[in-house]
C-alpha positions in Angstrom: 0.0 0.0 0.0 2.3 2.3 0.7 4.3 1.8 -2.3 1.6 2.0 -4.7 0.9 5.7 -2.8 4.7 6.8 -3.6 4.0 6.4 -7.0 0.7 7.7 -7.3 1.9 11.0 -4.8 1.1 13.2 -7.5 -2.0 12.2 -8.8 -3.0 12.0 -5.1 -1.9 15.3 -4.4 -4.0 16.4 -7.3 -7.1 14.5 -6.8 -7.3 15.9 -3.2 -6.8 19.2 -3.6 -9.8 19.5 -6.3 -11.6 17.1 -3.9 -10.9 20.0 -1.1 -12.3 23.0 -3.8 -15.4 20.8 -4.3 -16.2 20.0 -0.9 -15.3 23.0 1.1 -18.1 25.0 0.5 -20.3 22.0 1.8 -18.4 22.5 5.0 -18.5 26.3 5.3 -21.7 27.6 4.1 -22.4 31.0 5.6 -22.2 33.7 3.6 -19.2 34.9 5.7 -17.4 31.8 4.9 -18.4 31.8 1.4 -16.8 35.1 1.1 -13.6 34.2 2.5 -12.8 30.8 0.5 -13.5 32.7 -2.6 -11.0 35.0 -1.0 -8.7 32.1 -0.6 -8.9 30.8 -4.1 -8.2 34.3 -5.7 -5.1 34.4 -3.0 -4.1 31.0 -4.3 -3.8 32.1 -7.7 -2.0 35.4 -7.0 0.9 33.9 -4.5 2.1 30.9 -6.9 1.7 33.2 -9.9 4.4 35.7 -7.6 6.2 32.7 -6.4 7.1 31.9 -10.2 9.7 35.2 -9.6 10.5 34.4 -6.0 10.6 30.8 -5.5 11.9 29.6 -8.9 13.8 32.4 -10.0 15.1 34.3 -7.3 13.7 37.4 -8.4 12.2 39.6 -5.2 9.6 41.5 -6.9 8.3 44.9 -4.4 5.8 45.7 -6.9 4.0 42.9 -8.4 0.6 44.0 -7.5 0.5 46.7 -10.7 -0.4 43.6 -12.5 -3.2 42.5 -10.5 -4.1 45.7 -10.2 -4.6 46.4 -14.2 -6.3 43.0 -14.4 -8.8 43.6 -12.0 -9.4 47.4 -13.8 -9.6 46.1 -17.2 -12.2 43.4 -16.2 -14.7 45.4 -14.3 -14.2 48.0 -17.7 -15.1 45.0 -19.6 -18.1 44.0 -17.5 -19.2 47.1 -17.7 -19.1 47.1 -21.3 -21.2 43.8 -21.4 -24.1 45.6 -19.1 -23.7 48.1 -21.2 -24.4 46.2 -24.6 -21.1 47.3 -26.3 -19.3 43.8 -25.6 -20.4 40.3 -25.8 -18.6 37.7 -23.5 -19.4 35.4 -21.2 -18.8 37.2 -17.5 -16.9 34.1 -16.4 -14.4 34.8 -19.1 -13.5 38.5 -18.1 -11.0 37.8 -16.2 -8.8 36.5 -18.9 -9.1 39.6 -20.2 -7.2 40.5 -16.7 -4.8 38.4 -17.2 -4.0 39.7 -20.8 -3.7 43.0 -19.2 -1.2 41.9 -16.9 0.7 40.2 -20.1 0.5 43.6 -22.2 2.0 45.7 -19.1 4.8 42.9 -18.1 5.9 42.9 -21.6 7.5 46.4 -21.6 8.0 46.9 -17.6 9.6 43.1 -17.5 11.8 43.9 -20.3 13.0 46.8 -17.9 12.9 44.8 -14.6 14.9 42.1 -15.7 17.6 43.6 -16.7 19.4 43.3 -13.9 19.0 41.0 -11.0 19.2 40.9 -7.1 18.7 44.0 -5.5 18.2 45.8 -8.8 15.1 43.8 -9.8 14.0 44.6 -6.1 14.3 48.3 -6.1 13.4 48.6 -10.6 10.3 46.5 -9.4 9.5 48.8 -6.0 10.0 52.1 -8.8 7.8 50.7 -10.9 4.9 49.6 -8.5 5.1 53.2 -6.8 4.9 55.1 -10.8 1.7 53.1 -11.2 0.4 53.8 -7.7 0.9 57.5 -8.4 0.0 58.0 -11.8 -3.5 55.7 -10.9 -5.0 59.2 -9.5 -4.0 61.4 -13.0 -6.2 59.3 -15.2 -9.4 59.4 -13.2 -11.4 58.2 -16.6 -9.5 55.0 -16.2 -8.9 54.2 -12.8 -12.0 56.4 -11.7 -10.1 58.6 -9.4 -9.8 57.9 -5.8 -13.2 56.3 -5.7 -12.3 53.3 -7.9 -14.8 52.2 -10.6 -17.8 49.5 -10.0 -19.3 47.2 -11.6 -22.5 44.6 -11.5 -21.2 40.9 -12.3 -24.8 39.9 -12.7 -24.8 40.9 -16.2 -24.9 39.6 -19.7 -25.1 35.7 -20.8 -25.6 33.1 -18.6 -23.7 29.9 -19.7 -25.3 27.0 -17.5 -28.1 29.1 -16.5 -25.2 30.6 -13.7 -25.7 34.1 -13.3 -22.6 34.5 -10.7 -25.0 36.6 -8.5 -25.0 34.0 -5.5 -21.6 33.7 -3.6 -21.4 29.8 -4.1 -21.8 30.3 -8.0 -18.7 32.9 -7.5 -16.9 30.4 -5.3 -17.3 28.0 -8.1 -15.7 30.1 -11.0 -12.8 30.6 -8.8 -12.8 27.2 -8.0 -12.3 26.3 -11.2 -9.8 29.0 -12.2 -8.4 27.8 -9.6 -7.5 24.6 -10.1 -6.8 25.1 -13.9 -4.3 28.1 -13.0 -2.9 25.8 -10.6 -1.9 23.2 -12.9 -0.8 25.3 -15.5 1.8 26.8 -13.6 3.0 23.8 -11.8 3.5 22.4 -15.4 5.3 25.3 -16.4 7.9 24.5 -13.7 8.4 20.8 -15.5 9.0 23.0 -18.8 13.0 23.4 -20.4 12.0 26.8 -19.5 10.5 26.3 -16.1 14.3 24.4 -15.2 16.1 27.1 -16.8 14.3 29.8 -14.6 15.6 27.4 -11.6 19.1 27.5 -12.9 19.2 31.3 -13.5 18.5 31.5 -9.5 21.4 28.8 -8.4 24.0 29.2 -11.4 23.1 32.5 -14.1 26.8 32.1 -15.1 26.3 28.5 -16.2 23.1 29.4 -18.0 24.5 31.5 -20.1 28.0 29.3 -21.1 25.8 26.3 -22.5 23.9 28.9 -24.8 20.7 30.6 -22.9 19.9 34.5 -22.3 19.4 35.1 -19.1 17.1 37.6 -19.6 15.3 36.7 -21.7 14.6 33.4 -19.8 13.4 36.1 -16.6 11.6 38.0 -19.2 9.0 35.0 -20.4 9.1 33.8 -16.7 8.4 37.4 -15.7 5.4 37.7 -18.4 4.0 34.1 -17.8 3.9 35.4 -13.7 2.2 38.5 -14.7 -0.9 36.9 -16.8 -1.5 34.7 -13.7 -1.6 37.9 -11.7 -4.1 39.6 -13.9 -6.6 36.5 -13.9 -6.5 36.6 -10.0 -7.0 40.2 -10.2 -10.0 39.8 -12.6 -11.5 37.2 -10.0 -11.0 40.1 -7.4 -12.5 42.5 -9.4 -15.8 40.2 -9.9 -16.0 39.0 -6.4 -15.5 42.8 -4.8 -17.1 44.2 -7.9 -14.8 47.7 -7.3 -10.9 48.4 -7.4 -9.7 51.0 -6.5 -5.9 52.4 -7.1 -5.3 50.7 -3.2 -5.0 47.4 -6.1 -1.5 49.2 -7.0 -0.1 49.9 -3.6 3.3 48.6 -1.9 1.5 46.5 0.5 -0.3 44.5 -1.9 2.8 43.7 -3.2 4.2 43.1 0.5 1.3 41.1 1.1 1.8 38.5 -1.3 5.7 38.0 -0.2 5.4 38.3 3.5 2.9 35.0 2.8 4.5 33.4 0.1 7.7 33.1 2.3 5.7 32.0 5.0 4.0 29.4 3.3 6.9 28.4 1.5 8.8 29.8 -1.4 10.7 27.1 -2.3 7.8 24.2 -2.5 5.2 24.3 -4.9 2.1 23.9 -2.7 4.1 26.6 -0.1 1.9 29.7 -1.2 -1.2 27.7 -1.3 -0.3 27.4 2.7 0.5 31.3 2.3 -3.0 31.8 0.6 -5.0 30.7 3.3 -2.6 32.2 6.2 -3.3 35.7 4.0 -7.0 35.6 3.9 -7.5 34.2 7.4 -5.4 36.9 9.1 -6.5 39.8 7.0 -10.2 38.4 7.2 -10.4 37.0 10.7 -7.8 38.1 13.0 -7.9 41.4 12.1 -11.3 41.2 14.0 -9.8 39.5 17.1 -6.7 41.8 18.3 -5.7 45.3 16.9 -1.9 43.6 17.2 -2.4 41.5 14.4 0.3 43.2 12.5 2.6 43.0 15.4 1.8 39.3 15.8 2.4 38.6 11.8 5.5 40.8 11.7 7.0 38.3 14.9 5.9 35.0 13.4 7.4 36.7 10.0 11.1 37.4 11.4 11.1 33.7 13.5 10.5 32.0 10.2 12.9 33.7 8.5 15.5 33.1 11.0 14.7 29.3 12.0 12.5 28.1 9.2 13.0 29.4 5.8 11.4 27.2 3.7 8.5 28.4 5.6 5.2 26.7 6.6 5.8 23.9 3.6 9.4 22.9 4.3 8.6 22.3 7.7 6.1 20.2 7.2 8.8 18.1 4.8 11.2 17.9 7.1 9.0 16.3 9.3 7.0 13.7 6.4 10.6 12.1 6.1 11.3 12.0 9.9 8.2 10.1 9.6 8.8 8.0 6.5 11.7 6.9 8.8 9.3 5.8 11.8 11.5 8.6 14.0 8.5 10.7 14.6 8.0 9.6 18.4 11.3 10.4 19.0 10.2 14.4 18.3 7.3 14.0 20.2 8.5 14.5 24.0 10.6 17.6 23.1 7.8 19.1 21.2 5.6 18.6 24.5 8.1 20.5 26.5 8.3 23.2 23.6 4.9 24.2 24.1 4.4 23.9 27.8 7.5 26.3 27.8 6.3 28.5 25.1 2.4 28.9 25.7 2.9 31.4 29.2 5.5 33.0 27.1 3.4 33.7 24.5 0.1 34.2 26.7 2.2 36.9 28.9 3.3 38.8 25.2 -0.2 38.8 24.1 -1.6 40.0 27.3 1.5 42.8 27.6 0.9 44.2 23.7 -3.0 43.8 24.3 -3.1 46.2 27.1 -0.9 48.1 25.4 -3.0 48.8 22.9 -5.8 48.9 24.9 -4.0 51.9 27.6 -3.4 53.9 23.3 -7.3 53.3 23.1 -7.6 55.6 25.9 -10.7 53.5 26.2 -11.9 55.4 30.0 -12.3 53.7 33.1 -14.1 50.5 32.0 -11.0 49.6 29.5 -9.9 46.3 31.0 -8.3 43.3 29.5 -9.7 39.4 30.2 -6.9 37.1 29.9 -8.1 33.3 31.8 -11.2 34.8 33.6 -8.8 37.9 34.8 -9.6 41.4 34.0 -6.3 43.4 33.8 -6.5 46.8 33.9 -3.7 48.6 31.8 -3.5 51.4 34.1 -2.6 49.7 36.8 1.2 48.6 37.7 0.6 45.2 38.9 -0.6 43.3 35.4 2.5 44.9 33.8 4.9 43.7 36.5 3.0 40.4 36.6 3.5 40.0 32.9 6.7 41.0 32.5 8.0 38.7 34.9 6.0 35.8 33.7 7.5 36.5 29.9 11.3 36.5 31.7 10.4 33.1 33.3 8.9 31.4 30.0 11.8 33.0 27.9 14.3 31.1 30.2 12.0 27.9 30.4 11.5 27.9 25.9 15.2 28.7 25.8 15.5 25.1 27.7 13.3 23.2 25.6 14.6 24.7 22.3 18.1 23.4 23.2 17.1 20.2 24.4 14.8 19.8 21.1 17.4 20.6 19.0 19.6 18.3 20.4 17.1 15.6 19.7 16.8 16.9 16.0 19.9 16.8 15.3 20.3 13.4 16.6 16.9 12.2 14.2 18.6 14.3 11.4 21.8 11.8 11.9 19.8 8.6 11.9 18.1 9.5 8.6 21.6 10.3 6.9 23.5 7.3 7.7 20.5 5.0 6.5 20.1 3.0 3.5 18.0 5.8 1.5 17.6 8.3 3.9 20.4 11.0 2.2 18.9 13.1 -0.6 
């Protein structure tokens, strides 16, 4: 059994995660939830299409949203040229028309972008992204000023008898954009070019000796990324029906690699992770703490620092711990990583909560409730009482995190010197 699953790992991999897109919205069905794995599917689209730059290529891109952006414009221009009888197209086709907008505006700006690479590409990509955010406002018949332009998707033919007006019809078409988009580009990555890209991020000397441009290899990479963009912008565009020049700015772009890094630049299915970590945080835990951003900007910087193959690699590392029937081995170290690290991370919370809370300036009543007790940021107590409980975890997870690496490195050993276990 388990042989016949390592060779069918792919087709698997593939049959569940279009199993997943089917069944989710049986699982989730308020309109709330709705909302947010359509979210998750445009997210999807948008983080591998940017991973194409950053994961296989090496190219950091600081303004890759411009071509979300103009894909999401374009397709609400277009729907509003189907309600207004001057275009006929299928709705659920518009945002292809996104995606060749992204294609038309990465053909000149790529050809600039790339180059150079490195830092370059970084900052030619972060001067480009900012030109677009402020030229969005000087061509308010366009990009409608700083109101944005709307549109009504419910409009036009209606192939299947679907008029896209329900959520779940919406969550459908993105669905299935989707999981086409999603193939597409993981083929790409089996592609001559697709294994050039990868060799222009590890060896660009070596590409070019054995007869390849290097730009021009980051140029079609660069255009292929952007089309993918566009069509996630498009989906955008129908599901919010408005943009607004917001589409263009930095921390779109910032967005899309704070997660992708997260989820895993340097496995496929990492920014799929990323996806969902995106929507959830912006979506829901927005709505449960004001920190948020402090949280993600923390979580951000340990992954970088101890894990950064993000989210994905992790959860590699530890498939072939267990492949190797080590897993127990991790199991009593991991115990004493969390009993160390939950009152260290319950007595952060609590201290950047009341924080927060004492900036509210929220009167007399402001108090915080952290396990049944009400802290009150104005008094000197719960700071004291945090502080010192943060200095005793710090000490206690500093324990653990030795003693679990010890035990990692001694599972990483095992694995080495087997039959097999070196790759």
């Amino acid at each position: 059994m388990a042989g016949w699953m390592a060779r069918h790992r792919q087709g698997l991999a593939w049959s569940s995660f279009a199993f997943l897109l089917v069944l989710a919205p049986r699982l989730f069905t308020s309109s709330l939830e709705l909302a947010v794995l359509t979210q998750i599917g445009v997210a999807i689209i948008a983080c591998l299409a940017f991973n194409i730059l950053l994961g296989q290529g090496g190219l950091l891109s600081f303004g890759h949203a411009i071509y979300s952006g103009l894909g999401g414009f374009l397709t609400l221009h277009a729907l509003n040229a189907v309600a207004a009888g001057g275009l006929v197209l299928p709705v659920s086709l518009l945002p292809l028309l996104g995606g060749a907008a992204g294609l038309a505006l990465a053909v000149p700006l790529g050809y600039l972008s790339t180059r150079r690479g490195g830092t370059a590409f970084a900052m030619i990509t972060l001067g480009l992204g900012e030109l677009m955010w402020a030229l969005a406002p000087l061509l308010p018949g366009f990009f409608g000023g700083e109101g944005g332009i709307f549109g009504n998707r419910v409009v036009g033919a209606r192939p299947l008898g679907l008029s896209l007006g329900p959520q779940l019809e919406l969550y459908y078409l993105v669905a299935c954009y989707g999981l086409v988009c999603t193939a597409l580009m993981y083929a790409f990555t089996r592609t001559p070019l697709g294994r050039m890209l990868e060799a222009t991020r590890e060896r660009p000397e070596r590409v070019g000796f054995v007869g390849y441009d290097v730009r021009q290899v980051r140029w079609l990479a660069f255009m292929i990324s952007a089309f993918f963009m566009g069509v996630a912008g498009g989906l955008a565009a129908l599901d919010f029906e408005r943009v607004t020049a917001e589409a263009f700015g930095t921390a779109r772009s910032a967005n899309l690699l704070l997660f992708t890094v997260l989820g895993g630049s340097t496995v496929f299915f990492g920014p799929v992770i990323g996806a969902v970590l995106m929507v959830v945080a912006s979506v829901l835990l927005s709505e449960l703490s004001r920190a948020w951003l402090l949280y993600l900007g923390l979580v951000f910087i340990a992954m970088v620092m101890h894990a950064p193959g993000g989210l994905a690699g992790l959860l590699l590392a530890h498939l072939r711990v267990a492949e190797q029937g080590l897993l127990a081995r991790l199991l009593g170290p991991y115990a004493l990583l969390l009993l160390a690290a939950l009152p260290t991370l319950l007595a952060f919370a609590a201290l950047a909560e009341m924080a927060y809370l004492l900036q509210a300036d929220s009167g007399p009543g402001g108090h915080l409730q952290v396990l049944g007790l009400a802290l009150d940021p104005r008094q000197a107590a719960p700071w004291l009482l945090g502080i010192l409980v943060l200095l005793l975890g710090i000490v206690l997870f500093e324990i653990a995190r030795r003693r679990f690496l010890r035990v990692w490195r001694e599972v990483q050993g095992r694995i080495a010197v087997r039959p097999g276990g070196a790759r």
